[in-house]
LODO-112765 format. One line per field, with one value per residue (C-alpha): x, y, z negated. Coordinates in nm, 4 decimals, padded with zeros to 6 digits. Layout:
u (X,...) $
v (Y,...) $
w (Z,...) $
//
This chain:
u (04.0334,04.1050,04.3046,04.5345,04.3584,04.0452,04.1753,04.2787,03.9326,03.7500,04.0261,03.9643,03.6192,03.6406,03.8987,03.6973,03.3903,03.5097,03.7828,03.6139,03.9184,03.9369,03.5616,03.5426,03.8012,03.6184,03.8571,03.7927,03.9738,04.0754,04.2415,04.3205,04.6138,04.8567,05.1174,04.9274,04.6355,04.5438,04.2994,04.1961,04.0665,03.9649,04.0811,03.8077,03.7599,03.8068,04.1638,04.3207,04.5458,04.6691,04.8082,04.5025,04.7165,04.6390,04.7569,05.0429,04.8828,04.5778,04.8224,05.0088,04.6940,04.6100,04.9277,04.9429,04.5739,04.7011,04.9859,04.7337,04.5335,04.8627,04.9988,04.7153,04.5579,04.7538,04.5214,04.7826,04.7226,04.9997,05.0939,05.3101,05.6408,05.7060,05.7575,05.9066,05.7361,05.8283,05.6155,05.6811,05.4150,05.1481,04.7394,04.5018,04.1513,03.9364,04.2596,04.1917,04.4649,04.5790,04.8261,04.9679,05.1130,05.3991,05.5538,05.9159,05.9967,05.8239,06.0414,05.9075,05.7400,05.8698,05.8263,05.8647,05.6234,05.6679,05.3885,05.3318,05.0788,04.9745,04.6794,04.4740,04.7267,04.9743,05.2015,05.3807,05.2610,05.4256,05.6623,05.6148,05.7854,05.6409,05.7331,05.5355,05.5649,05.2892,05.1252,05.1980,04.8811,04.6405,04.4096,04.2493,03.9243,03.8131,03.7345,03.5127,03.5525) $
v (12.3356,11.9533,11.8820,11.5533,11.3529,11.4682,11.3505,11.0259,10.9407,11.0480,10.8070,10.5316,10.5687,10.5106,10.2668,10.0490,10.1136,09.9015,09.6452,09.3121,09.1398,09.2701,09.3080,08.9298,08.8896,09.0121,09.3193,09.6246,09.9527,10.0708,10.3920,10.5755,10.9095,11.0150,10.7279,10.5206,10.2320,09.9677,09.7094,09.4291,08.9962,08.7363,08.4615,08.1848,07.8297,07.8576,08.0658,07.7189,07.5199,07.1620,07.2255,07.3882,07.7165,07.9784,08.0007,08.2766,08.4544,08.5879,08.7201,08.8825,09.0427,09.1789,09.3513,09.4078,09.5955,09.8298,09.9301,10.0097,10.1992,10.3983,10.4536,10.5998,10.8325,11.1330,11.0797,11.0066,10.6687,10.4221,10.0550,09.8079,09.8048,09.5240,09.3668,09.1342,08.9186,08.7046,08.4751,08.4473,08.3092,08.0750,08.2416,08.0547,08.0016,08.2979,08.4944,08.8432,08.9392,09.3350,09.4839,09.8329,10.0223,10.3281,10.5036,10.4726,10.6951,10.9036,11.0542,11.1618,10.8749,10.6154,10.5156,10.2145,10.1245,09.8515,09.6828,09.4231,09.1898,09.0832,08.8543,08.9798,08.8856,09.1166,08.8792,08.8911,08.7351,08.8696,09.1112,09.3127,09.5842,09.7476,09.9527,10.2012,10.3682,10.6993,10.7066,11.1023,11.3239,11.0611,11.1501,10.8241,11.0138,11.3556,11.5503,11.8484,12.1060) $
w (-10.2703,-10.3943,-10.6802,-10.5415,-10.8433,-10.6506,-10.2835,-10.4063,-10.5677,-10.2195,-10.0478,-10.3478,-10.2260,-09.9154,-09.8740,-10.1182,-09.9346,-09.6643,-09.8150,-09.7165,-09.8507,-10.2237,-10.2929,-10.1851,-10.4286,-10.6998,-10.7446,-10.9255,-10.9516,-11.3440,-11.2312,-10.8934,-10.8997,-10.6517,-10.5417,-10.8725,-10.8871,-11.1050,-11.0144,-11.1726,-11.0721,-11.2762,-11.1468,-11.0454,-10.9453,-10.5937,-10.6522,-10.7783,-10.5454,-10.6492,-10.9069,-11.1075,-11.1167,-10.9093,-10.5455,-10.5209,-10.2722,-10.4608,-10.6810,-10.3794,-10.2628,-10.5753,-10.6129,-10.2460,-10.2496,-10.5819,-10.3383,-10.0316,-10.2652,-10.4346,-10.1430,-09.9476,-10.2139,-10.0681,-09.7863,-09.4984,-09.3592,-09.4458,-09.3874,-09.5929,-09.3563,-09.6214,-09.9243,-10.2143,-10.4781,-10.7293,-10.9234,-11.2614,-11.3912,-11.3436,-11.3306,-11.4713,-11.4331,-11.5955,-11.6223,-11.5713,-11.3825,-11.3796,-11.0806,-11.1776,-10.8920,-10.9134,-10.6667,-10.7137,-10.4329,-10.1377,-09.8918,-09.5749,-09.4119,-09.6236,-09.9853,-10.2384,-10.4661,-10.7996,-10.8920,-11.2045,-11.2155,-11.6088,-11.7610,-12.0140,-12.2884,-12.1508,-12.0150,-11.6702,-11.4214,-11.1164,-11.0000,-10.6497,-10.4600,-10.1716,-09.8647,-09.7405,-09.3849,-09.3473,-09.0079,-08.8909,-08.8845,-08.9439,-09.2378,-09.4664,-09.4901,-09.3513,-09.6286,-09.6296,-09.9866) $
//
């Protein structure tokens, strides 16, 4: 039998395997557990807006793909029924930004998930709180022991 660090590596796997959106990102995953992920961008030329800063909403996706991936690694399907961000800083370009998903709470289908968003010098970037709704009997993977 699978330990659940185990399932949620198989489902890190996979998920990654065919995420279009973060690997053309440039995202990376640091660390996978149950209801846990941190990934990682750097943030590049083409992620500036006007304002030479870095457009909110690659920060959103970062912290919104370290909530896919800590809220799937039980290996249920789930979906974002929503979510909050706030911005409080600006990225910059060749920032390495880092999103850090917890699980705050998991109660049958539903769950809530905080995840901060830092640059390399440890300073926040972004704050974002997710909600999670599990899809009932629908596996992430099928795995095989």
């Amino acid at each position: 039998m699978l330990s659940p660090q185990q399932i949620a590596e198989r489902v890190r796997d996979a998920m990654f395997a065919n995420d279009r959106a973060s690997k053309g990102l440039g995202m990376e995953i640091l660390a996978i557990s149950p209801g846990g992920a941190t990934l990682t961008m750097t943030v590049r030329e083409d992620m500036l807006n006007g304002l030479d800063i870095c457009h909110g909403g690659f920060i959103t996706t970062l912290a919104d793909s370290a909530f896919a991936f800590a809220c799937n690694a039980y290996n249920e399907m789930t979906v974002a029924s929503g979510f909050d961000v706030s911005i409080v800083a600006p990225g910059k370009l060749g920032d390495r930004l880092t999103a850090v998903a917890e699980e705050v709470q998991l109660s049958g289908r539903t769950g809530v998930y905080d995840i901060t968003v830092r640059n390399q010098r440890d300073e926040l970037v972004a704050l974002f709180r997710g909600r999670s709704y599990r899809l009932k009997g629908k596996p992430v993977v099928h795995i095989q022991e």
